[in-house]
N, C-alpha and C positions, 0 to 999 in steps of 0.2 A: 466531460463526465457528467453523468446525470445527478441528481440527490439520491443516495445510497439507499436501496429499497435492498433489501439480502432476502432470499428465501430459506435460508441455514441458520443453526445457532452453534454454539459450542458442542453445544450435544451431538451434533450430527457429523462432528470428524473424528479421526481416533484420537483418542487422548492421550494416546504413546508415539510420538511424530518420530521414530527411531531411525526410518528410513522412508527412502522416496515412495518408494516397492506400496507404504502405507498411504500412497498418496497421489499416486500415479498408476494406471491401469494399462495393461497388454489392449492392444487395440486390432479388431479384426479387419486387417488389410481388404478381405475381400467383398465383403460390404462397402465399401468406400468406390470398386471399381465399376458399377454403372454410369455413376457421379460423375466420376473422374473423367472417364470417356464421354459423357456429356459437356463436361465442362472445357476440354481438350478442343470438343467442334467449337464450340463459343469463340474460342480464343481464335482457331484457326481463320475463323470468318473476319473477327476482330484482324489479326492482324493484317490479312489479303485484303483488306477494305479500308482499313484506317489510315491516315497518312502518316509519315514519322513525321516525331518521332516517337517509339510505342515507351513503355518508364522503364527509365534506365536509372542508374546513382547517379544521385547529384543532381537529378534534373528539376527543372523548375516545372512544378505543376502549373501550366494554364490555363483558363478559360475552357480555351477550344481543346485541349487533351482532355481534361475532365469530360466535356460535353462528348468528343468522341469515343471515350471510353464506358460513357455508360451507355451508349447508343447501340457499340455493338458485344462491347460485355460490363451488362449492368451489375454493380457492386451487391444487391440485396443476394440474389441467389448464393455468389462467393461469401458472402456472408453466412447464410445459413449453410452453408457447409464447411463453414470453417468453424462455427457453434457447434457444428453437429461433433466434429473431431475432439474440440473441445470438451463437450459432455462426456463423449465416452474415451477419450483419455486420461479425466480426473475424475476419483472415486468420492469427489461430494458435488454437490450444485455449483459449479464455477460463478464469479462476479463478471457477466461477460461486458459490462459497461467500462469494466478497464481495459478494454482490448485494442490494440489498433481498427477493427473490423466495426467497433461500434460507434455507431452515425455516420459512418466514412463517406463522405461526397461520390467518392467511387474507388476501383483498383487501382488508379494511379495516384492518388493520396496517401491507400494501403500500401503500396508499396513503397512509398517514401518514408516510412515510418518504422519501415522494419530491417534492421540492424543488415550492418554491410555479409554478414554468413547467410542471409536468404539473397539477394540479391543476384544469385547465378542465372536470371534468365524473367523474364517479364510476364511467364505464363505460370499462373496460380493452380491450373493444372500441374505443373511439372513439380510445384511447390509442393503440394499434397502428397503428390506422391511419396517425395523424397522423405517427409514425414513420417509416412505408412513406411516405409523402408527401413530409414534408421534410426532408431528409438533415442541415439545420442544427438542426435538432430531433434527430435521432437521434445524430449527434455530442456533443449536450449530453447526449443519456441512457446514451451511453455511458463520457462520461468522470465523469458522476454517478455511475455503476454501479460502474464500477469507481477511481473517487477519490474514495469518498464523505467528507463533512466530519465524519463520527466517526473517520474516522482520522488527523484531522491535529488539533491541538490550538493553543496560545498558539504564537506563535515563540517562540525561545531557553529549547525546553524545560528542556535541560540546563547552564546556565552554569556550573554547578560542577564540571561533568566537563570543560566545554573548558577552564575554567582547570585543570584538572586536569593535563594535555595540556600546556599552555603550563609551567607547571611540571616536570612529569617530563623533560620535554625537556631546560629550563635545567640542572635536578638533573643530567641525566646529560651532561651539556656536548653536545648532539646540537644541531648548525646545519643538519641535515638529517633529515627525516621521508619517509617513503613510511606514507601511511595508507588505510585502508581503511573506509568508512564500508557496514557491509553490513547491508542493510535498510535503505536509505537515505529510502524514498517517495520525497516530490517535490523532494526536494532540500536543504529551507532548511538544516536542522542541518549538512550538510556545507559547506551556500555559510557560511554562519556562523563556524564552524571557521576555513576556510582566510583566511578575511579576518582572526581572531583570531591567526594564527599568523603570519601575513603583517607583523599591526603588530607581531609580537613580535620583528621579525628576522630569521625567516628570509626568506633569499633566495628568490624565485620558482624559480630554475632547482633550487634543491637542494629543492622541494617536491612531492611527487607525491599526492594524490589520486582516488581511485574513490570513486565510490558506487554501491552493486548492490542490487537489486532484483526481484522475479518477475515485474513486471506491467510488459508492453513502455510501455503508454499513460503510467505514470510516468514511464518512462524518456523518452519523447517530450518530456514535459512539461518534466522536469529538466533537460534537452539544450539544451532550445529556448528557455528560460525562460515557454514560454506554456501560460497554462490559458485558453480561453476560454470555459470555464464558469465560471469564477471570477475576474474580473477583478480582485478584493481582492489575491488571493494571486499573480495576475500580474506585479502594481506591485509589491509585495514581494519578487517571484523578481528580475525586471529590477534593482531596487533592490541588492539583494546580488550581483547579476550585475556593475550597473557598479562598486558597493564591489570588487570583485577587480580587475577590469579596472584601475581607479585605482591599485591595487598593483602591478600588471605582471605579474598572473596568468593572463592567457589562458589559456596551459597546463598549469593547473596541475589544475583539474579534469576528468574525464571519469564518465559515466554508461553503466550496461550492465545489458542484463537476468543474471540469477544465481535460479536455484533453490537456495539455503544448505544444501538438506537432500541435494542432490547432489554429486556430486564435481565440477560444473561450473568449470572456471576463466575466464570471460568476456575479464580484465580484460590489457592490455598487460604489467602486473608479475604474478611468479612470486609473491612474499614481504612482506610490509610486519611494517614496524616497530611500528605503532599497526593495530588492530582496535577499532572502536566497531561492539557492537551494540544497538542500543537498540531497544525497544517490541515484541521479538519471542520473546525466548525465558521459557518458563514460566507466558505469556499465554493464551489462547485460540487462539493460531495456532499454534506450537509447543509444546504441553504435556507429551505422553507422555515419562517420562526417557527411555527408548530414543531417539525421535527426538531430544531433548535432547541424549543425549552423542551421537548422528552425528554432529545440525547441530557442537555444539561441537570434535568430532576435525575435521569439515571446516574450521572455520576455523582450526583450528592447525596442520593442515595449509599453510598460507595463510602461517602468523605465523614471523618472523623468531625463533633464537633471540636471548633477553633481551629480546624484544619484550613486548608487551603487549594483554590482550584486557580490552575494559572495556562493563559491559553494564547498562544503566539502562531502566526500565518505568515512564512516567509514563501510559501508556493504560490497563491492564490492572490495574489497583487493586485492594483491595477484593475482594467477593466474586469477582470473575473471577480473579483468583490464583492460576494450579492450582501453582504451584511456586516457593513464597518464595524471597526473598532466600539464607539458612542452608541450604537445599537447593542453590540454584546453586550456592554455594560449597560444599560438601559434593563436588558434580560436579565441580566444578575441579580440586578436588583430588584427585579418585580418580583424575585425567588426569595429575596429577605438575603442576602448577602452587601456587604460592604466593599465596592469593586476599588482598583486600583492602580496604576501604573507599575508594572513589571518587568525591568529586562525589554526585551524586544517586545512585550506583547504587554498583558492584562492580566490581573490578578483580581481573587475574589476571597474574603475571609468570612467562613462559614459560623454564625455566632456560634459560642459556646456554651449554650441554655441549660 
């Protein structure tokens, strides 16, 4: 994934995610079918030419498939018409940098990436279609596309940072929180959280949490507790949903889309006391220092003084790392913050002037 450049703000989605219906658009079949039958010869020629064997599941991408796969069906065209479906089946500017289709070496790459329900046949042709066809098909590859299951990992990624949380609270005698979980995804770490704090005492009514996000379809997901591409993580969402409920938290959580690298303010609060950003900064998604310290001046813009910003990467590992730990904190502090060890990650205390 590239560094997060969004051409949308908050402003530019509905602000009532009630249904998909608000979020997903009727797509005209038959515009697609020029294409389609172009793209159909491509394949044709691809396969009567190419040797096996052509991508099937399971298979191991090599060398010489790639190389003959773009030879006689090159990935950029299938790409831009797999953008093109994409534009006009979501009613805002999609992130198409999240997509299996983008930077893809070629179609047998793409097709290695995309979940065992596409898989019926190695012609991306035949795939389109079946899209244009059935709208409960196209729903799943949309919220595949843009919820893919490389971006979500084990639940309770981070337990040492919410006991973290539960502790700084006690420490500073605070029977009230307004937090903000920004880059939230689909939800769990923030439904997690507030069930954590919930058993720790505090009251519902002195509890406020957001979780923000850039991709509206998350936001759908997290709102509603439903993924129906993913029925795993559904029962898990509901799960966590009724844990809060059982606390007397109905309102304690809410979800919004947010661009972090803008000055968007999405959420009902001006300020919060706690900022959790996890899996997003110095990753793959956010990496440039410049955008680094925007994003980071935007959320302390955000942050209560004495508050606190605390920011953990269990996704971005290893070589994807553009910007350690000891650089974050480097950044913190050019910002006038006092960084810290945290749980799994890094912590920053915002003075209180």
């Amino acid at each position: 994934m590239t560094p997060c450049t969004v051409p949308f703000t908050a402003t530019d989605v509905p602000s009532d995610l009630t249904s998909l219906d608000r979020l997903i658009a009727a797509v005209d079949r038959e515009r697609f079918q020029s294409s389609i039958r172009h793209l159909q010869r491509q394949f044709d020629i691809y396969a009567s030419t190419s040797p096996e064997p052509l991508p099937a599941p399971g298979l191991l991408i090599t060398r010489e498939i790639r190389c003959q796969c773009e030879l006689y069906l090159p990935i950029s065209p299938i790409s831009t018409l797999f953008n093109r479906l994409y534009r006009s089946a979501l009613r805002y500017p999609p992130l198409l940098s999240v997509t299996p289709f983008h930077r893809s070496h070629s179609w047998a790459d793409t097709f290695a990436l995309l979940p065992p329900r596409f898989h019926f046949g190695a012609n991306p042709a035949k795939l389109l279609d079946a899209l244009l066809t059935d709208r409960e098909l196209l729903l799943f590859f949309l919220l595949t596309s843009f919820l893919p299951d490389r971006f979500y990992g084990r639940e309770a990624r981070y337990p040492e940072q919410q006991k973290f949380i539960g502790e700084w609270l006690a420490r500073n005698g605070m029977g009230a929180a307004t937090i903000l979980d920004a880059a939230c995804g689909a939800g769990e770490e923030t439904r997690l959280l507030a069930v954590q704090l919930l058993d720790a005492g505090i009251a519902p009514d002195r509890l406020r949490m957001e979780g923000w996000t850039i991709e509206p379809l998350e936001v759908w997901c997290a709102d509603h507790g439903r993924f129906p591409h993913d029925r795993r993580k559904e029962e898990l969402t509901l799960q966590l949903a009724r844990a809060v409920r059982e606390r007397g938290g109905d309102s304690v959580l809410t979800f919004h889309c947010a661009d972090l690298t803008t000055r968007s303010t999405p959420g009902t609060l001006s300020s919060f006391s706690i900022i959790v950003c996890n899996g997003l900064l110095g990753g793959p998604i956010i990496a440039e220092t410049e955008q680094i310290v925007q994003t980071l001046r935007n959320l302390l813009a955000l942050l209560k003084p004495g508050g606190i910003l605390l920011i953990a990467d269990h996704f971005h590992g290893g070589w994807k790392k553009k910007c350690p730990q000891d650089s974050l904190r480097a950044l913190l502090e050019a910002e006038g913050l006092e960084s810290f060890i945290a749980g799994e990650g890094i912590g920053a205390l915002y003075p209180d002037k």
